[in-house]
ROZADO-522101 format. One record per atom (N, C-alpha, C): residue in one letter; x, y, z. Coordinates in steps of 0.2 Angstrom, whole numbers, always signed. Example, Ala and Ser with C-alpha at 12.3 -4.5 7.8 and 13.67 -1.06 7.14 Angstrom:
! residues 2
+------+-------+-------+-------+
! type !    xx !    yy !    zz !
+------+-------+-------+-------+
!    a !   +66 !   -28 !   +39 !
!    a !   +62 !   -22 !   +39 !
!    a !   +66 !   -16 !   +39 !
!    s !   +64 !   -11 !   +35 !
!    s !   +68 !    -5 !   +36 !
!    s !   +64 !    +0 !   +39 !
+------+-------+-------+-------+
This chain:
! residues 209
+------+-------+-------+-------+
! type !    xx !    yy !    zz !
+------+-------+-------+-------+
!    x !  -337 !  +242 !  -178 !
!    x !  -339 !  +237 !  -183 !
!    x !  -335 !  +238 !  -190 !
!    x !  -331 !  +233 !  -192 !
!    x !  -329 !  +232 !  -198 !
!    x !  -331 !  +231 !  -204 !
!    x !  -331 !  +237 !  -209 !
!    x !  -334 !  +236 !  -216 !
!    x !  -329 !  +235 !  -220 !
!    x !  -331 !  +233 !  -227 !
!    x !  -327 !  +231 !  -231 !
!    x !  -329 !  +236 !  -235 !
!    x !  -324 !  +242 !  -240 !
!    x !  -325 !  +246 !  -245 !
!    x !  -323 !  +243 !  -249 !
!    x !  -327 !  +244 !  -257 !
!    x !  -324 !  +242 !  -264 !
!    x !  -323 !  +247 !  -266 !
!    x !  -316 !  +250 !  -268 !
!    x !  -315 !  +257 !  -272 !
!    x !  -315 !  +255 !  -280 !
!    x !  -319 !  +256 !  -283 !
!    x !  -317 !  +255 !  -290 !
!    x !  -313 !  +261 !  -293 !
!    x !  -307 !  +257 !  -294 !
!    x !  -301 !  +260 !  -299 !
!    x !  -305 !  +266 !  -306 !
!    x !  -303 !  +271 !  -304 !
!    x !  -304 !  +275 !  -311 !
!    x !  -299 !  +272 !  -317 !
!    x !  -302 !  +271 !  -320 !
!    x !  -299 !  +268 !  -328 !
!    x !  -295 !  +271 !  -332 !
!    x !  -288 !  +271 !  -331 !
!    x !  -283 !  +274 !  -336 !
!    x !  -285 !  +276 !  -344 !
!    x !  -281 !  +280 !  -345 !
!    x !  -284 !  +285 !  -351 !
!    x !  -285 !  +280 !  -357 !
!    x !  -279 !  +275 !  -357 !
!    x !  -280 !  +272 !  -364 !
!    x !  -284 !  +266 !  -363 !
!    x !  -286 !  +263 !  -358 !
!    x !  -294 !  +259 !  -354 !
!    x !  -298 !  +263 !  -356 !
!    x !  -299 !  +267 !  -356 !
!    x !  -305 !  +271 !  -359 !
!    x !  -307 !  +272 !  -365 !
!    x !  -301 !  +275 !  -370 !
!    x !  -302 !  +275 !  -375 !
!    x !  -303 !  +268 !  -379 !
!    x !  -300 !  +262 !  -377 !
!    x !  -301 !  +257 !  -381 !
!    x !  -307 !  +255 !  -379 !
!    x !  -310 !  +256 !  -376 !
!    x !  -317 !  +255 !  -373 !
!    x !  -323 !  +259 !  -378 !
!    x !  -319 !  +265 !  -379 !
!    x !  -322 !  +272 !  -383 !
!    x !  -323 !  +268 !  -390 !
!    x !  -317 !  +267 !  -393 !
!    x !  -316 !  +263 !  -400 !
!    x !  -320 !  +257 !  -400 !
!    x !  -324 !  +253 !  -395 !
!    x !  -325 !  +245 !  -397 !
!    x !  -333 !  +246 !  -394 !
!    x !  -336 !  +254 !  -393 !
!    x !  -342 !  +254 !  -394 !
!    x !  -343 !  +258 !  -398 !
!    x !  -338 !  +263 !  -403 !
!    x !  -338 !  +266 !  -407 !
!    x !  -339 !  +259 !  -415 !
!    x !  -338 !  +254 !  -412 !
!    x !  -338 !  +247 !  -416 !
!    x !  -346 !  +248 !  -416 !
!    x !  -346 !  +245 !  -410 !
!    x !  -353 !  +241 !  -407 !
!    x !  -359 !  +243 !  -410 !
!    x !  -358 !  +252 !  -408 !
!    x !  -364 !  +255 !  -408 !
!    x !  -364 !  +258 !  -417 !
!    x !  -361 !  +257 !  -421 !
!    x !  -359 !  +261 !  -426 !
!    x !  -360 !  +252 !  -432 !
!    x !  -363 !  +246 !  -429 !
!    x !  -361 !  +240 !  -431 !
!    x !  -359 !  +239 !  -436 !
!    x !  -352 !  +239 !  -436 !
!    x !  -346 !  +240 !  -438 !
!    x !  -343 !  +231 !  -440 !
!    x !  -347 !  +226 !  -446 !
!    x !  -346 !  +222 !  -446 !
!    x !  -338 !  +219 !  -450 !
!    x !  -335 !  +214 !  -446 !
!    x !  -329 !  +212 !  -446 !
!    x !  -327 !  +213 !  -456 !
!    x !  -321 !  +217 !  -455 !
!    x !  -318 !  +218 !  -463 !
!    x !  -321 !  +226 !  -463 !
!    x !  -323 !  +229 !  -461 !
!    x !  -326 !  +236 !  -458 !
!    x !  -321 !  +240 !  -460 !
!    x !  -318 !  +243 !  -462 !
!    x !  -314 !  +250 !  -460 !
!    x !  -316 !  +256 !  -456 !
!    x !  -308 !  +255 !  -451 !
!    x !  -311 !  +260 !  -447 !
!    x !  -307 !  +268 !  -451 !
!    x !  -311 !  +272 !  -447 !
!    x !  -310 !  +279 !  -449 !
!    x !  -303 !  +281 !  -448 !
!    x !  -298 !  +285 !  -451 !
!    x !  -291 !  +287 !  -448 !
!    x !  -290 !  +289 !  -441 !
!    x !  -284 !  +289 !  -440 !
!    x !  -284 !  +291 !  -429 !
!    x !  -287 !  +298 !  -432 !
!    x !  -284 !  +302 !  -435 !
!    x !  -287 !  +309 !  -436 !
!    x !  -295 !  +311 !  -435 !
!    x !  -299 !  +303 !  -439 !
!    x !  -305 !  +307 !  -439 !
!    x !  -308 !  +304 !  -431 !
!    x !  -305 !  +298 !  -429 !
!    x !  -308 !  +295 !  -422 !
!    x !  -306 !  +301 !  -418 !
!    x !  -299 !  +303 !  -418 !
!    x !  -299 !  +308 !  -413 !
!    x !  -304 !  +314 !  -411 !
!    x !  -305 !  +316 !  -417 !
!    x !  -311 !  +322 !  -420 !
!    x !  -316 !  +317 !  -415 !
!    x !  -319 !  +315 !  -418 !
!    x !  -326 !  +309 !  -417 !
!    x !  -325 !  +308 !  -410 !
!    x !  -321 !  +305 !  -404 !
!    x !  -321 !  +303 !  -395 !
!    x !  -316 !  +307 !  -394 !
!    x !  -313 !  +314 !  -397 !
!    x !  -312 !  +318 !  -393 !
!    x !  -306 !  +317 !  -388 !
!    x !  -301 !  +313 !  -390 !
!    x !  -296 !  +313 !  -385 !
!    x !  -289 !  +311 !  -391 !
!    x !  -284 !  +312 !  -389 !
!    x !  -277 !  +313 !  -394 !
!    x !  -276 !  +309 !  -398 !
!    x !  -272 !  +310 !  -403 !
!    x !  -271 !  +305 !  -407 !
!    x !  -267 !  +300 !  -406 !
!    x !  -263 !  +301 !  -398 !
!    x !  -257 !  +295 !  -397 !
!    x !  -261 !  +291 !  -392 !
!    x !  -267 !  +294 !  -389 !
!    x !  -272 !  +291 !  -385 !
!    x !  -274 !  +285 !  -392 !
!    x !  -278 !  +285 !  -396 !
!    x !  -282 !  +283 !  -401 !
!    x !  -279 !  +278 !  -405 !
!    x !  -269 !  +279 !  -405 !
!    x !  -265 !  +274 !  -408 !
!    x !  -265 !  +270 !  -402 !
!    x !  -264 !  +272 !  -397 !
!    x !  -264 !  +266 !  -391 !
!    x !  -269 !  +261 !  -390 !
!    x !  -274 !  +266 !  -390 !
!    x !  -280 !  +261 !  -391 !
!    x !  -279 !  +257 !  -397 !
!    x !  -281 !  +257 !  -402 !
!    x !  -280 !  +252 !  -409 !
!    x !  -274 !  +247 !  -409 !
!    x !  -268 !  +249 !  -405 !
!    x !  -265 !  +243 !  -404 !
!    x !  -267 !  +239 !  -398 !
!    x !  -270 !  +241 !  -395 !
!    x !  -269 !  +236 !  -388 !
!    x !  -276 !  +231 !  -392 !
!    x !  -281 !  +235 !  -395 !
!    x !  -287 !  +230 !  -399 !
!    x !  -285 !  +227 !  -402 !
!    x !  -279 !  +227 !  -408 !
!    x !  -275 !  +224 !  -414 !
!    x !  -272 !  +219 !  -408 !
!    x !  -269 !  +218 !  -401 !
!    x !  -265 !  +216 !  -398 !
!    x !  -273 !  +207 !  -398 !
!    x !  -276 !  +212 !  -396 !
!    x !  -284 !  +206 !  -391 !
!    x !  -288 !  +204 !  -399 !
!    x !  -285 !  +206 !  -405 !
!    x !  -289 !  +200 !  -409 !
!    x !  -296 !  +205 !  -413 !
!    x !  -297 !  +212 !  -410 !
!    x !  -303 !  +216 !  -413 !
!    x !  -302 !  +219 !  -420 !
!    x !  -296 !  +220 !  -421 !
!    x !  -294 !  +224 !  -424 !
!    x !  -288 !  +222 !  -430 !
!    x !  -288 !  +222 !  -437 !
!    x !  -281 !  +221 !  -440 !
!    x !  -280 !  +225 !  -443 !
!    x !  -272 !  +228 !  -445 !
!    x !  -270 !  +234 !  -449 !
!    x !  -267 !  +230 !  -456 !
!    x !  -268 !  +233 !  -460 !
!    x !  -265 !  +230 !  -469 !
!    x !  -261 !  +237 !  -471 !
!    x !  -256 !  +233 !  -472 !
!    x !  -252 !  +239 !  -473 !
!    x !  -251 !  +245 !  -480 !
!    x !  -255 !  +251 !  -478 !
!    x !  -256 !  +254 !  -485 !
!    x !  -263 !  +256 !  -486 !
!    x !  -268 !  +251 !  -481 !
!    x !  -274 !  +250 !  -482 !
!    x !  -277 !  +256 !  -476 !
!    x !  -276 !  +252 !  -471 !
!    x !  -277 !  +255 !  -465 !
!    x !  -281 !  +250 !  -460 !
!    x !  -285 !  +253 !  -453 !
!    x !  -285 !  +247 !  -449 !
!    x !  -294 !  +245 !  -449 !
!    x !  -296 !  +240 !  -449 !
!    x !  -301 !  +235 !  -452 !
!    x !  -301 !  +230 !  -444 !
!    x !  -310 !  +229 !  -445 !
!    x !  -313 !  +228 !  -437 !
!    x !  -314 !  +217 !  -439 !
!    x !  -309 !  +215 !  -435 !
!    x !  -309 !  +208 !  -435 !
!    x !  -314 !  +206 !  -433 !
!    x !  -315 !  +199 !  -431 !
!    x !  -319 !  +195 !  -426 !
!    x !  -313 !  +192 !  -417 !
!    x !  -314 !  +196 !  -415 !
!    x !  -309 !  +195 !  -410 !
!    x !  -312 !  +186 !  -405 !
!    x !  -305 !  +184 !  -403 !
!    x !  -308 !  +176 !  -402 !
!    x !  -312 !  +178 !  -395 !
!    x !  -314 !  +170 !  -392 !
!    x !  -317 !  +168 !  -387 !
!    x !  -314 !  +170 !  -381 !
!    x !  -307 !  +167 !  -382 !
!    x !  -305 !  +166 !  -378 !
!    x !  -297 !  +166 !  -379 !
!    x !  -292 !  +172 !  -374 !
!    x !  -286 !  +173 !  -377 !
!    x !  -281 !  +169 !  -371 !
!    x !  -275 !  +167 !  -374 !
!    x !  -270 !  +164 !  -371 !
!    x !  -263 !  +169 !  -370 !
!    x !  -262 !  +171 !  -364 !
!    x !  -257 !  +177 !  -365 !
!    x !  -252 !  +174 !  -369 !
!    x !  -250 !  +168 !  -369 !
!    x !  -243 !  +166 !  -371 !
!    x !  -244 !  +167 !  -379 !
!    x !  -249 !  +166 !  -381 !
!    x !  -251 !  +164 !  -387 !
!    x !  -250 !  +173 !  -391 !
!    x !  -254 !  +179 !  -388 !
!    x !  -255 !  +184 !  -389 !
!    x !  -247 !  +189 !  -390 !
!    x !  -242 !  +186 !  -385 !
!    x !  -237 !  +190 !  -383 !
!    x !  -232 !  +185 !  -386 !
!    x !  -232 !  +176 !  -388 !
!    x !  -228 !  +175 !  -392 !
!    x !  -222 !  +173 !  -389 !
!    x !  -224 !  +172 !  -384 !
!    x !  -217 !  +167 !  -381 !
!    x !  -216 !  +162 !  -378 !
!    x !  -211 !  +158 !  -377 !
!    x !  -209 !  +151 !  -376 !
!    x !  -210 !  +150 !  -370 !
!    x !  -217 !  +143 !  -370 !
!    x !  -219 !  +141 !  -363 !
!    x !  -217 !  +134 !  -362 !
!    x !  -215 !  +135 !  -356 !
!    x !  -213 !  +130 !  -353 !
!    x !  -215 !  +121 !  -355 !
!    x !  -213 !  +116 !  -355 !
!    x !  -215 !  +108 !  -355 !
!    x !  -219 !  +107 !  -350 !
!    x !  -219 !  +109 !  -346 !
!    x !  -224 !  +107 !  -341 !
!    x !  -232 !  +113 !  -341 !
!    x !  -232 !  +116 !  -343 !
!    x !  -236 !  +122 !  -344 !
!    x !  -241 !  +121 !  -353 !
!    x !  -238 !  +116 !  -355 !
!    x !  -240 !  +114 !  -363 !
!    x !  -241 !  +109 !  -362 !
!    x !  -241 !  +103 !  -355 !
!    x !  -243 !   +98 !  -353 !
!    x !  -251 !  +100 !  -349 !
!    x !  -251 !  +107 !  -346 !
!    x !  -258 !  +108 !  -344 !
!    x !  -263 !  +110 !  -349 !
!    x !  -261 !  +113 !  -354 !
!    x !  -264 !  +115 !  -361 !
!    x !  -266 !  +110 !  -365 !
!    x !  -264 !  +106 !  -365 !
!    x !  -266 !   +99 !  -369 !
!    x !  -272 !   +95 !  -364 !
!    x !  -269 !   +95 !  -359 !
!    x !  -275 !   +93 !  -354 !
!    x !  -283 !   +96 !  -356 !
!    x !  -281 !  +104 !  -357 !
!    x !  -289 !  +108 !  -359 !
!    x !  -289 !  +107 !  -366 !
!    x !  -286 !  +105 !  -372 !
!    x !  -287 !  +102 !  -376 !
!    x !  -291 !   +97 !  -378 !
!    x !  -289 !   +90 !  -373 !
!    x !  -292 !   +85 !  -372 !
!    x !  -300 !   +84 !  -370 !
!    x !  -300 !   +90 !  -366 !
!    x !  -305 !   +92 !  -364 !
!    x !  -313 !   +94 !  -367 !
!    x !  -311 !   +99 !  -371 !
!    x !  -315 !  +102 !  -376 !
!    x !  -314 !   +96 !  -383 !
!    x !  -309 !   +92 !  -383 !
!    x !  -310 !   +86 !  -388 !
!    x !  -315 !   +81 !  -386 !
!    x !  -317 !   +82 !  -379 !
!    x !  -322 !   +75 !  -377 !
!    x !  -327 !   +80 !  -377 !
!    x !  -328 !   +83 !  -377 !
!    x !  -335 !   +89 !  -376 !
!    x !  -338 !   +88 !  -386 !
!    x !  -333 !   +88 !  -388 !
!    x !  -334 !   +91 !  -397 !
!    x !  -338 !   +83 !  -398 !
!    x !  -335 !   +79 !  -396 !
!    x !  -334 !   +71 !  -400 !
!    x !  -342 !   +69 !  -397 !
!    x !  -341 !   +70 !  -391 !
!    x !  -348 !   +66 !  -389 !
!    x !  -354 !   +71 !  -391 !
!    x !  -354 !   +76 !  -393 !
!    x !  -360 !   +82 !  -393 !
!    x !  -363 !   +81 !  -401 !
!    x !  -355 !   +79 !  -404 !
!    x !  -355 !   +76 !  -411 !
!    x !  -358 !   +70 !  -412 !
!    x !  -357 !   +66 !  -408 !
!    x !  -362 !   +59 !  -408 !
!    x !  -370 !   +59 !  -406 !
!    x !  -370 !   +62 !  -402 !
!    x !  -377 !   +64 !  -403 !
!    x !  -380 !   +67 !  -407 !
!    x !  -378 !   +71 !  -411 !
!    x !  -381 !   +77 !  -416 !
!    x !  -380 !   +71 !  -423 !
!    x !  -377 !   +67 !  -422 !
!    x !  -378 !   +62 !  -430 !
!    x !  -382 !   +56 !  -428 !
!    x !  -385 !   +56 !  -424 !
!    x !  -390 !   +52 !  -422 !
!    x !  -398 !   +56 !  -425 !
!    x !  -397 !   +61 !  -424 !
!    x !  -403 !   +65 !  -429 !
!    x !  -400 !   +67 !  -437 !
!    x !  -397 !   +64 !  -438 !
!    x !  -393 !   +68 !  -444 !
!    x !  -393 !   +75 !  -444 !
!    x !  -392 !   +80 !  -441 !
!    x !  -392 !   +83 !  -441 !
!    x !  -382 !   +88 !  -440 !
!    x !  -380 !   +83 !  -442 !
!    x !  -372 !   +86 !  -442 !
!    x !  -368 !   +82 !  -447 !
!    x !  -365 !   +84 !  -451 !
!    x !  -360 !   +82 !  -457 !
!    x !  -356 !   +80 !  -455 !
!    x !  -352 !   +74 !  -457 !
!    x !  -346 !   +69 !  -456 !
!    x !  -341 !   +72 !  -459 !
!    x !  -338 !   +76 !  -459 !
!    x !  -330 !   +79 !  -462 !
!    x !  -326 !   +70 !  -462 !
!    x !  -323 !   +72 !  -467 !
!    x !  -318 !   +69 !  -469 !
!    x !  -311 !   +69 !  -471 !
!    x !  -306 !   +70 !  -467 !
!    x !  -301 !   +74 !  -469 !
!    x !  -296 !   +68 !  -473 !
!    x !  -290 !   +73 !  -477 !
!    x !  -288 !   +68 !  -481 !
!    x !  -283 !   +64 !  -477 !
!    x !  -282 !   +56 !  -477 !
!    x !  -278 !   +53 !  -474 !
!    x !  -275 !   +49 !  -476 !
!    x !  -271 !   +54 !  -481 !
!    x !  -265 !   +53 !  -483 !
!    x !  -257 !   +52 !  -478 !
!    x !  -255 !   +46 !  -483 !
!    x !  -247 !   +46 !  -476 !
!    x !  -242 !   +48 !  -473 !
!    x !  -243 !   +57 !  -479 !
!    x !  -239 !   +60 !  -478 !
!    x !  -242 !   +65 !  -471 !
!    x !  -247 !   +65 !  -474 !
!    x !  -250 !   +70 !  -468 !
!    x !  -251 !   +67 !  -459 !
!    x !  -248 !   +71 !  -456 !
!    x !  -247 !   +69 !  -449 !
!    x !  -255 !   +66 !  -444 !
!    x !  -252 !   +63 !  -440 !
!    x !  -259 !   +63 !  -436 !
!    x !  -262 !   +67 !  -433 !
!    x !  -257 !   +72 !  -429 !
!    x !  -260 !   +77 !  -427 !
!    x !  -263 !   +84 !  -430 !
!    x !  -261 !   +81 !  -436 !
!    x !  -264 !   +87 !  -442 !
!    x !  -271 !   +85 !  -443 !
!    x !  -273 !   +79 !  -446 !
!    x !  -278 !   +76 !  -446 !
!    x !  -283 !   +75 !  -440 !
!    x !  -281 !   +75 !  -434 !
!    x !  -285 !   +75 !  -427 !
!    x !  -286 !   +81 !  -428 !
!    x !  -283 !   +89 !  -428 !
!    x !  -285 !   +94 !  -428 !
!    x !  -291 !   +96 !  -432 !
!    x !  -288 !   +95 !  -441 !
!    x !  -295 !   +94 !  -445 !
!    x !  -302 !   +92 !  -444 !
!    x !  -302 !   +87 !  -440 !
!    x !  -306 !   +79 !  -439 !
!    x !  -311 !   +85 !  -432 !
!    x !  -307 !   +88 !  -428 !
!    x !  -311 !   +88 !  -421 !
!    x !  -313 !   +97 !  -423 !
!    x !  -309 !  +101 !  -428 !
!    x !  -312 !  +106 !  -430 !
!    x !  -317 !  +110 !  -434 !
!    x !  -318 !  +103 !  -436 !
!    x !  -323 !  +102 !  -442 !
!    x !  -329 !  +102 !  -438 !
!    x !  -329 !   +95 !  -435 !
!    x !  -337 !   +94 !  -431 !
!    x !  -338 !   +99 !  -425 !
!    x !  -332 !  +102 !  -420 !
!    x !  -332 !  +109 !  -417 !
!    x !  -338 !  +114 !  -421 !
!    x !  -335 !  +115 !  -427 !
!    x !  -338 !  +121 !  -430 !
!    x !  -346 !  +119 !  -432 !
!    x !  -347 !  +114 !  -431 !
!    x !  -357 !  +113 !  -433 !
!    x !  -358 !  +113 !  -426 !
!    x !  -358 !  +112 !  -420 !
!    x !  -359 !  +113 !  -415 !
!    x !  -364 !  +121 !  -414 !
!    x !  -370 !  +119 !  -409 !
!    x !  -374 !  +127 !  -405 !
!    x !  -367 !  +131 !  -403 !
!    x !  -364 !  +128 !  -400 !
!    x !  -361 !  +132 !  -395 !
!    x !  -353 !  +132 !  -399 !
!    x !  -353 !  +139 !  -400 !
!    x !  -343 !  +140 !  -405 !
!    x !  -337 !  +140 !  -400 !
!    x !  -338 !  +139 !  -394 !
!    x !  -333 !  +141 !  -389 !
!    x !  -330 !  +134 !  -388 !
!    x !  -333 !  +128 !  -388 !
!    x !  -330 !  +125 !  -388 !
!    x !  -325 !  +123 !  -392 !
!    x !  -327 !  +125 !  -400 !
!    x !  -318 !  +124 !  -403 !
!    x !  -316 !  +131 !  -405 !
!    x !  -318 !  +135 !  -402 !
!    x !  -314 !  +141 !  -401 !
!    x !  -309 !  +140 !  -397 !
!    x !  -310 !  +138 !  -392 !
!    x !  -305 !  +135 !  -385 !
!    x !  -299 !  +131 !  -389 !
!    x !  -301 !  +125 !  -389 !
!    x !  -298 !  +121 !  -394 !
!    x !  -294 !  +120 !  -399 !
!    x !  -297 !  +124 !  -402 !
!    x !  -291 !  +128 !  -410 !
!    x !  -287 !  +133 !  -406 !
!    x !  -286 !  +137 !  -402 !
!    x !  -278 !  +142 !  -400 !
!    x !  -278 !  +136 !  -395 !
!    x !  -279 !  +134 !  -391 !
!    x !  -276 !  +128 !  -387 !
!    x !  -272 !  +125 !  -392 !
!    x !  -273 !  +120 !  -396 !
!    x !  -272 !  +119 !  -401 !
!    x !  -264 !  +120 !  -405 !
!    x !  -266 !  +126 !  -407 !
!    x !  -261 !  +131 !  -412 !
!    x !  -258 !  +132 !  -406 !
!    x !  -256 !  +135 !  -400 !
!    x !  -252 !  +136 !  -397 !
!    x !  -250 !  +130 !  -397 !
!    x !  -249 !  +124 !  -394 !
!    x !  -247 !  +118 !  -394 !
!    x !  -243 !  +119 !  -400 !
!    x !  -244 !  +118 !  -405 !
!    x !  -243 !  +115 !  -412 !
!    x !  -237 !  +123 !  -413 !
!    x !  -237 !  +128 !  -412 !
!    x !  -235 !  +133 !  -415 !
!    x !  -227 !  +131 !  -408 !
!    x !  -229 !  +129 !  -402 !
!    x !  -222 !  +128 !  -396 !
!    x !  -219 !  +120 !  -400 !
!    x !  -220 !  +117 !  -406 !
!    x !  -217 !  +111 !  -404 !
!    x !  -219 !  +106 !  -401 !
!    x !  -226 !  +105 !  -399 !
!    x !  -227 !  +100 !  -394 !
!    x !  -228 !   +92 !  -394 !
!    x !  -230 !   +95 !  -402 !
!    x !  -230 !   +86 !  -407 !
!    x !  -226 !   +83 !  -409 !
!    x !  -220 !   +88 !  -412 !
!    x !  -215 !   +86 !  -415 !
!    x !  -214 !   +77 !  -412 !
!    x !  -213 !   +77 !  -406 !
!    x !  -210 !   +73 !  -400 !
!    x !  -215 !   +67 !  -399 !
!    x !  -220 !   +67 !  -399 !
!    x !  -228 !   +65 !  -397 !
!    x !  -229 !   +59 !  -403 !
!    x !  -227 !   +53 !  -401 !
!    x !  -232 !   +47 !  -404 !
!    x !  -240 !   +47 !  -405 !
!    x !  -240 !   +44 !  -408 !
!    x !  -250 !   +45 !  -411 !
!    x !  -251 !   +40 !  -408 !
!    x !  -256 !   +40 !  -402 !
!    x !  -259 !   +36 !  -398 !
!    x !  -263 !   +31 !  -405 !
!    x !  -265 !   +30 !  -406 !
!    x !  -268 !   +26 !  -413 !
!    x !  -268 !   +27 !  -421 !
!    x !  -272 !   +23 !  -422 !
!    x !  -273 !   +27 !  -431 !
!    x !  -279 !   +29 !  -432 !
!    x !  -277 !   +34 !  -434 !
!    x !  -280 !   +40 !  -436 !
!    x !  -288 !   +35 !  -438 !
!    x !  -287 !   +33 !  -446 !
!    x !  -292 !   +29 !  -449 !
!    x !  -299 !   +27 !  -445 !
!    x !  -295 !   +20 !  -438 !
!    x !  -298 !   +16 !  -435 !
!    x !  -301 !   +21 !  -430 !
!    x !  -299 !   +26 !  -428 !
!    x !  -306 !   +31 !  -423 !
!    x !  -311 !   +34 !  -427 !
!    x !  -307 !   +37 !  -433 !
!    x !  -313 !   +40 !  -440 !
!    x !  -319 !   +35 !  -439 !
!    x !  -317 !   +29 !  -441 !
!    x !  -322 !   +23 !  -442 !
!    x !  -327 !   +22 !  -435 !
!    x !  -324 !   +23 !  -430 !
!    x !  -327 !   +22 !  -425 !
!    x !  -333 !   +28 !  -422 !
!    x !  -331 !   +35 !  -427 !
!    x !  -336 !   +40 !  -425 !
!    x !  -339 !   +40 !  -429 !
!    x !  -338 !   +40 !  -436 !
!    x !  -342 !   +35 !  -441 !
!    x !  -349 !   +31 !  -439 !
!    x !  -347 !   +26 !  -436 !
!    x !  -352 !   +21 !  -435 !
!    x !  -357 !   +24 !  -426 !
!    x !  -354 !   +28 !  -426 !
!    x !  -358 !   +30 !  -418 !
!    x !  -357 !   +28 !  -412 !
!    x !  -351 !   +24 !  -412 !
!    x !  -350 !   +19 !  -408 !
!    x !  -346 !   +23 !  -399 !
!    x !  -351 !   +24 !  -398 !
!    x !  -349 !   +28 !  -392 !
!    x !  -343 !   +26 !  -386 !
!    x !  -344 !   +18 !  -387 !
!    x !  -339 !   +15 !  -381 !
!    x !  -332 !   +13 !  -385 !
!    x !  -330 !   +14 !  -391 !
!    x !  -326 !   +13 !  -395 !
!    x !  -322 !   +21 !  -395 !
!    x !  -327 !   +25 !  -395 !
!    x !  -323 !   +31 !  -395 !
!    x !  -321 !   +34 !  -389 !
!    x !  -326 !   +31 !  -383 !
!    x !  -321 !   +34 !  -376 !
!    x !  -315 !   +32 !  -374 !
!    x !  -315 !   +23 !  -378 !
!    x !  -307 !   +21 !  -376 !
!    x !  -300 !   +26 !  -382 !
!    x !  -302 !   +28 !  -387 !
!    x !  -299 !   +30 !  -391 !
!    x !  -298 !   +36 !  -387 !
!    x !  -302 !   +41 !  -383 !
!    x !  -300 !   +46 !  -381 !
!    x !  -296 !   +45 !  -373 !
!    x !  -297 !   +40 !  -370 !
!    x !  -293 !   +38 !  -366 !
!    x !  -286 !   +38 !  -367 !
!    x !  -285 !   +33 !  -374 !
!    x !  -279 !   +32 !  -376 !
!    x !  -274 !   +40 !  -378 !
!    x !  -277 !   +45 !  -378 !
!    x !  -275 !   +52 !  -381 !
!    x !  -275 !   +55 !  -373 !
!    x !  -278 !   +53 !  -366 !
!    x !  -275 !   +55 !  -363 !
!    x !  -270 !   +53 !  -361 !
!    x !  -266 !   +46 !  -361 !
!    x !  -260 !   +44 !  -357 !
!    x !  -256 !   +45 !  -365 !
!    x !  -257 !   +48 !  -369 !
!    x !  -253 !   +50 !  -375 !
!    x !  -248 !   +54 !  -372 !
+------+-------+-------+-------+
């Protein structure tokens, strides 16, 4: 009879210690702007090397827990939802790979708009208004516009996703090239007034954009 075994991998030294450090966070509640203690006195404190401890603190600084100010020393961020390798390590992603990212953009843009139309049916969410001005682009204003009512939302994940979606888009160049499927104004006005079947053709239009 054929079994299947799961061998759970033992956790490499600097897996561990960064695991060491982000419960020395957790359990220490160590709120974001936090300073941590020098490698010297962590080392003392979990007991394992100094180069062990610098490892750790970059690979956290790498995932978003962690920022160093230079002179100051290293301070406990709010690390995000959700991380995009290309975004984290900084390199140049393909045209077609930035066509599936804006997909998941769209995505989280139809989740934010319609959760938002509901929650202004109770008044229970504030209408931003961003400036729309003619210098200012459209896609600068859509970003405003969907991260604004993102951020009143129960749920932060949703424009968490969609802000590094987003910014990576924006940060490769995506829009440069990218016509504005409408004006800007005329969708404002139409989430505005609540108008549900006005808004899903507008977001239709941003998907064949």
């Amino acid at each position: 009879m054929n079994k299947n075994y799961h061998v759970r991998a033992i956790p490499r030294m600097f897996e561990q210690v960064t695991r060491q450090i982000v419960d020395f966070i957790t359990f220490g509640k160590l709120s974001p702007n936090s300073k941590l203690p020098t490698e010297r006195q962590l080392s003392e404190s979990l007991q394992v090397s100094r180069s062990s401890i610098r490892e750790g603190l970059r690979i956290l600084e790498l995932l978003g827990y962690l920022s160093s100010r230079q002179g100051e020393g290293t301070f406990v961020s709010s690390p995000p939802s959700f991380l995009i390798p290309g975004h984290v390590l900084n390199h140049k992603i393909e045209a077609v790979e930035l066509d599936r990212y804006f997909e998941i953009a769209l995505m989280c843009v139809e989740k934010i708009v319609f959760l938002s139309l509901e929650k202004m049916k109770t008044g229970c969410i504030t209408f931003p208004m961003p400036n729309d001005g003619e210098t200012d682009p459209f896609w600068n204003k859509f970003m405003v516009l969907i991260t604004s009512l993102g951020e009143q939302l129960s749920n932060p994940y949703y424009v968490s996703l969609f802000s590094h979606t987003f910014e990576l888009l924006n940060e490769n160049g995506y829009f440069l090239a990218k016509e504005k499927p409408f004006d800007f104004s005329v969708f404002r006005d139409a989430l505005l007034a609540g108008n549900r079947g006005k808004t899903a053709d507008f977001l239709m239009l941003l998907s064949a954009a």
